[in-house]
C-alpha positions in Angstrom: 0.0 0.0 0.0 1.5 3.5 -0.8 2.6 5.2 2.0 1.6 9.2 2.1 3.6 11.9 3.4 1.6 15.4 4.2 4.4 18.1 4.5 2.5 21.0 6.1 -1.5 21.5 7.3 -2.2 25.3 6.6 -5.8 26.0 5.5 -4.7 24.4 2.2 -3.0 21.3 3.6 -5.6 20.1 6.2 -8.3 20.1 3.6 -5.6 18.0 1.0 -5.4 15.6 4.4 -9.0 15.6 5.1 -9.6 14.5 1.4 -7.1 11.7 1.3 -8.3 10.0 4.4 -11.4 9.1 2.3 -9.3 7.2 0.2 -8.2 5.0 3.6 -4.4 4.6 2.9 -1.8 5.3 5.4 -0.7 9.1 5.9 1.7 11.0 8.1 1.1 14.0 8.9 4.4 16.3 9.5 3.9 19.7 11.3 5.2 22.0 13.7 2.5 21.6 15.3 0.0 18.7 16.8 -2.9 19.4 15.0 -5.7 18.5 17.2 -8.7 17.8 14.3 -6.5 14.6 13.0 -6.1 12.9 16.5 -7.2 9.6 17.2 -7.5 8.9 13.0 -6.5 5.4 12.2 -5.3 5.8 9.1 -2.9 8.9 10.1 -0.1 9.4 12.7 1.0 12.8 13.4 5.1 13.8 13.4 5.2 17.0 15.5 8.8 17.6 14.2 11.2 19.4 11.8 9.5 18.9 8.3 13.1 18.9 6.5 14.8 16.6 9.4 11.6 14.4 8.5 12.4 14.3 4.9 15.9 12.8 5.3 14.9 9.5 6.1 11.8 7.3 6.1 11.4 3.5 6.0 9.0 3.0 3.3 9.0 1.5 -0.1 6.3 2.9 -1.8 5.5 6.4 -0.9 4.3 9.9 -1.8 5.2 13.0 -0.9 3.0 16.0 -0.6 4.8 18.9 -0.3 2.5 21.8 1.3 5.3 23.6 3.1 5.5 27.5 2.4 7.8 29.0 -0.1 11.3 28.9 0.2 10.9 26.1 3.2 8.9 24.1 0.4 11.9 23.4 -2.3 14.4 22.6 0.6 12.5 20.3 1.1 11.9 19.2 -2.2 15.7 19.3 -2.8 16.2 16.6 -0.3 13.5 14.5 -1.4 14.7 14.5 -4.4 18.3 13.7 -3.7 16.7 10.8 -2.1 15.2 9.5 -5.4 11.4 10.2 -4.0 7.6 10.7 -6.2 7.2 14.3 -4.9 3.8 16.3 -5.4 5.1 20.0 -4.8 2.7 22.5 -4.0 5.1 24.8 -1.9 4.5 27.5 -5.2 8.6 28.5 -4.0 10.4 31.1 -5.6 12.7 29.3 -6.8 11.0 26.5 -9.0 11.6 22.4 -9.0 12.7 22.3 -12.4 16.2 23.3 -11.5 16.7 20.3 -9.8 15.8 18.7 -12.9 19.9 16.5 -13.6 19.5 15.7 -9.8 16.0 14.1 -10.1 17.5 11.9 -13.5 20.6 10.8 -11.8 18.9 9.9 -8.1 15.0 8.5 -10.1 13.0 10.9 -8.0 9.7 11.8 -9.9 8.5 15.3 -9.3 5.3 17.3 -10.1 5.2 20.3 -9.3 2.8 23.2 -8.9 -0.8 21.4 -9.1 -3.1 24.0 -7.4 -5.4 26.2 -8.8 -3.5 28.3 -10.3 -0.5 27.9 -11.0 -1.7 24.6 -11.8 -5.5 24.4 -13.5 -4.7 27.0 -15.2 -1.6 25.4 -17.0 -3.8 22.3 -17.8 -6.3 24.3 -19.4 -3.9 26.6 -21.2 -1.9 23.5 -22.4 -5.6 21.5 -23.4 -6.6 24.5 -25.4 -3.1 24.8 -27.3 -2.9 21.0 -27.9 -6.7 21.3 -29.7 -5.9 24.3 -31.6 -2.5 23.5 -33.0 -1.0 25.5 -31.0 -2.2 28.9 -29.3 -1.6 32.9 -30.1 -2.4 34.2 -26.7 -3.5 33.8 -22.9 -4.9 35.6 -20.1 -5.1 34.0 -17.0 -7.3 35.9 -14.1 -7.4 34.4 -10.3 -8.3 35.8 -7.0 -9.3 34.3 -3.7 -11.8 37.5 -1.8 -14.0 38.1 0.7 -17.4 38.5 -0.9 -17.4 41.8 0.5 -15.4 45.2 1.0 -14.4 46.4 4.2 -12.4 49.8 5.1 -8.7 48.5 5.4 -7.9 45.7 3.3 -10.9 44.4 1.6 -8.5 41.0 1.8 -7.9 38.0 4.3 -5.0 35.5 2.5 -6.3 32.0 2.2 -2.9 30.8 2.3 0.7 31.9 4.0 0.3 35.4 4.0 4.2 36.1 3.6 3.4 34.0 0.3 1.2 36.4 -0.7 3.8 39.6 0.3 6.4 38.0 -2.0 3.5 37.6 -5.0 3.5 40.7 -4.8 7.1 41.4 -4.6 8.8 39.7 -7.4 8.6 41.4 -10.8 6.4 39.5 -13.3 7.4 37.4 -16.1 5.3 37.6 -19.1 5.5 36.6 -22.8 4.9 39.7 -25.4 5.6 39.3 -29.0 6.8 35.7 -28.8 9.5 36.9 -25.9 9.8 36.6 -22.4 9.2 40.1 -20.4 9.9 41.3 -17.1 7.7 43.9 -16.1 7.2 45.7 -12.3 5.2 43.6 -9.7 1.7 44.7 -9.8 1.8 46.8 -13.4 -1.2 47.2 -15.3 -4.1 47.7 -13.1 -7.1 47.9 -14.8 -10.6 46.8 -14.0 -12.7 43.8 -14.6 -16.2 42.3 -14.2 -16.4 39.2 -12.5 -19.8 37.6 -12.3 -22.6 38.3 -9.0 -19.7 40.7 -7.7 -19.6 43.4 -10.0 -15.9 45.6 -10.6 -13.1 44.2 -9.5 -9.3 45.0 -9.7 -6.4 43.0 -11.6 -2.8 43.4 -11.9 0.0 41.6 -13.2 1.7 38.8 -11.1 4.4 36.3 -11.3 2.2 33.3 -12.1 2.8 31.5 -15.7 6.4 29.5 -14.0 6.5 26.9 -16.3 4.4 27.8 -19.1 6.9 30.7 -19.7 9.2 27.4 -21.0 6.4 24.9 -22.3 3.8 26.6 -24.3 4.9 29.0 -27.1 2.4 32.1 -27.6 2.6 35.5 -28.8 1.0 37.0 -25.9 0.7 35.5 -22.4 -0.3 37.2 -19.0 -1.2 35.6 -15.7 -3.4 38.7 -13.1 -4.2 38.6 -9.5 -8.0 39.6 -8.7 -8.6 42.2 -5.6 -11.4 44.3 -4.8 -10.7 48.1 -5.7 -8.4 49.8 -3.9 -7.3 47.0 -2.3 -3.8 47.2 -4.4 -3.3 50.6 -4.5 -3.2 51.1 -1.0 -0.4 48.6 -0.9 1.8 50.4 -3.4 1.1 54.0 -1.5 2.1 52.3 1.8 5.3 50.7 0.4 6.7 53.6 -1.6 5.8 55.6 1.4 8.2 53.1 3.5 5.3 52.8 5.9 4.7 48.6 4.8 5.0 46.6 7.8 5.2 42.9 6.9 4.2 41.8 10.3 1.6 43.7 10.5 0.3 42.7 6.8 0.4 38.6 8.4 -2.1 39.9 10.7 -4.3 42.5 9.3 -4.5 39.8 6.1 -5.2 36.8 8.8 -7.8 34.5 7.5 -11.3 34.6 9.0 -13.6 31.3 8.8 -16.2 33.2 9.8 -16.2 35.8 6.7 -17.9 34.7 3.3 -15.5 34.5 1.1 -14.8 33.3 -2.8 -12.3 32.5 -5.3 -13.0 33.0 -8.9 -11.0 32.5 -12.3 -11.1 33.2 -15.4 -8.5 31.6 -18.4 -9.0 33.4 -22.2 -7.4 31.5 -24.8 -6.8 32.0 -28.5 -5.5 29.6 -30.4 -4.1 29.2 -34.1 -6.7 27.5 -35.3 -8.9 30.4 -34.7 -11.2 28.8 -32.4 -11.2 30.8 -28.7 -11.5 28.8 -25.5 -12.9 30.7 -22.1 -13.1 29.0 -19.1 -14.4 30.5 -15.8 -13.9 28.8 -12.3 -15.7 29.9 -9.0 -16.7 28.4 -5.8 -17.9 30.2 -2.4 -16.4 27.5 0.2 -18.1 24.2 1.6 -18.6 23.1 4.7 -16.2 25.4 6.6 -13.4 24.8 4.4 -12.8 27.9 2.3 -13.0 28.2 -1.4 -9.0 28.9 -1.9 -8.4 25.2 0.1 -11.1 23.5 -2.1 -10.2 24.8 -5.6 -6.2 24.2 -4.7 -6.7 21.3 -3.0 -8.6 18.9 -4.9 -6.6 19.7 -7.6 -3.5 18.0 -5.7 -5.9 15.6 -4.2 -6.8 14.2 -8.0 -3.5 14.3 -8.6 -2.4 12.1 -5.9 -5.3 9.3 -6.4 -4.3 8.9 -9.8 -0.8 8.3 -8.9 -1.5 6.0 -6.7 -4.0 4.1 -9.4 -1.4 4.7 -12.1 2.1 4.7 -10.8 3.5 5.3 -14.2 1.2 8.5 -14.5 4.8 10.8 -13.0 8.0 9.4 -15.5 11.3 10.1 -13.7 12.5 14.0 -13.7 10.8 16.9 -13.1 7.1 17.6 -14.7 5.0 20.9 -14.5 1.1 20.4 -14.9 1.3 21.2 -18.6 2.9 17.3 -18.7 -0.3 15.6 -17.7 -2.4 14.2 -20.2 -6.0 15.1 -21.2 -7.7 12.1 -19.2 -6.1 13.6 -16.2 -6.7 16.9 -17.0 -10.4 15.7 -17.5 -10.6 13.6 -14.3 -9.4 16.6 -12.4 -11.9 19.0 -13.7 -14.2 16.3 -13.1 -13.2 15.9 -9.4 -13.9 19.8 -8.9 -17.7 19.5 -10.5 -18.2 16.8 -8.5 -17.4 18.3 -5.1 -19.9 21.5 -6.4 -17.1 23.7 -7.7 -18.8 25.7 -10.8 -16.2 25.3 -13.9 -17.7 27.3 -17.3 -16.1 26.5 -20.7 -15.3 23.6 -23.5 -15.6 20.3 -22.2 -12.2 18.5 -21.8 -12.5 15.8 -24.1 -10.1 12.6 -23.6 
């Protein structure tokens, strides 16, 4: 039976663990922290310890392992794992991206994929289903957001994941392609507005989110946008050119509240050479007390991981973004979201 190994139990990583005990394998669960909603489980025992002392060793044959760890934390320990010649399922979205690690994983046989959330992630699949139908694509926008469904006076934001995560979003400068070439462009440029459906205007500005598809999928044009309420943004640049930004302060005035409505919405425009144009839209509103950022991200890596398990060929050895996944996974997954109530608009993914 494979053995799986949950690195991290954030608001995204309990939900991934909560999926997988459905599936009644073995699982352990490695935090900093005892987390008191898994005790007493008999299909999961709880390493209160050192995720990357964990990773150096474990006893198992056949294993998988989940990496849910924040940034930079995330591909150290990915980097050991894969010096250990392990299947890996990264979903640490770390600056510095898995595929450099991409001779080590050959030479040791460790089988990686990486970034299978939301987005980066569902995104990539869709991009790379729509290019693969229409010989190829010309352009595409890719719009995500996870917001509370309504505006307050501060932030108009609570981060559904590691909030120094988001803080380094929206530090980096963002990659895009323009006229066949990669471009680097100012972290948080081109602010413009947007309608997003049952909320009315919202704001979107430019992020570091393609990764891989900078690499896998050729295209004129290609943009990847984060999704706030108005203002939201803006007050963020005025406080940071003004020196007044205090990161600490941003973890807690972002601090996530269950008790807030909330939703995540995206949107992914493709045109393609053929000529036909592709536009899907995602959106869910949270279930069950687990919010909508944990459900779109996590079922995504939950798919992933049952069909691994059912196909252990699925991952070949090296290195593999989400574009690498074939359309019956890209179709099962997609299929897994609809299932669970998450509202997916656009082209069928056909097999």
């Amino acid at each position: 039976m494979t053995v799986i190994h949950c690195l991290g139990s954030g608001l995204v990583g309990s939900f991934v663990i909560r999926k997988l005990l459905e599936e009644k394998v073995q699982i352990n669960l490695v935090d900093i922290e005892e987390k008191e909603e898994f005790v007493g489980n008999e299909f999961l025992t709880i390493h209160v310890k050192d995720a990357l002392e964990y990773c150096k060793f474990t006893p198992y044959k056949d294993e998988i392992f989940v990496n849910m760890l924040p940034g930079d934390l995330g591909f150290l320990a990915t980097e050991i794992l894969v010096s250990r010649g392990k299947r890996i399922i990264d979903l640490s979205f770390s600056e510095i991206t898995p595929d450099c690690l991409a001779k080590e994983a050959v030479d040791s046989g460790a089988k990686v994929l990486w970034d299978v959330g939301i987005a980066p992630g569902l995104s990539n699949m869709l991009v790379t289903y729509a290019s693969r139908l229409g010989e190829g694509i010309i352009s595409a926008e890719i719009r995500v957001g996870g917001n509370p469904t309504e505006i307050d006076e501060k932030w108009s934001y609570m981060a559904p994941f590691s909030p120094h995560d988001v803080i380094a979003e929206y530090t980096r400068p963002a990659r895009i392609i323009k006229s066949g070439k990669i471009k680097i462009l100012p972290a948080l440029s081109d602010i413009h507005r947007i309608k997003v459906e049952d909320f009315g205007e919202m704001e979107s500005f430019l992020t570091d989110g393609l990764r891989s598809l900078l690499i896998t999928t050729p295209a004129e044009d290609m943009s990847e946008y984060t999704v706030r309420w108005p203002g939201h943004i803006q007050r963020y640049i005025d406080q940071r050119d003004a020196g007044n930004l205090n990161h600490e302060q941003l973890v807690e005035d972002w601090k996530f509240d269950q008790m807030r409505e909330e939703f995540t919405w995206m949107e992914v425009k493709v045109s393609c050479k053929n000529g036909e144009k592709m536009i899907w839209t995602v959106f869910d509103k949270g279930k069950d007390g687990d919010s909508s950022m944990a459900r779109t991200t996590g079922l995504v890596t939950v798919s992933c991981v049952r069909q691994w398990i059912s196909n252990p060929e699925l991952v070949l050895v090296g290195v593999h973004p989400p574009e690498a996944l074939p359309n019956f996974v890209i179709s099962n997954i997609t299929q897994a979201l609809k299932d669970e109530g998450i509202v997916i608009k656009g082209p069928d993914i056909l097999l």
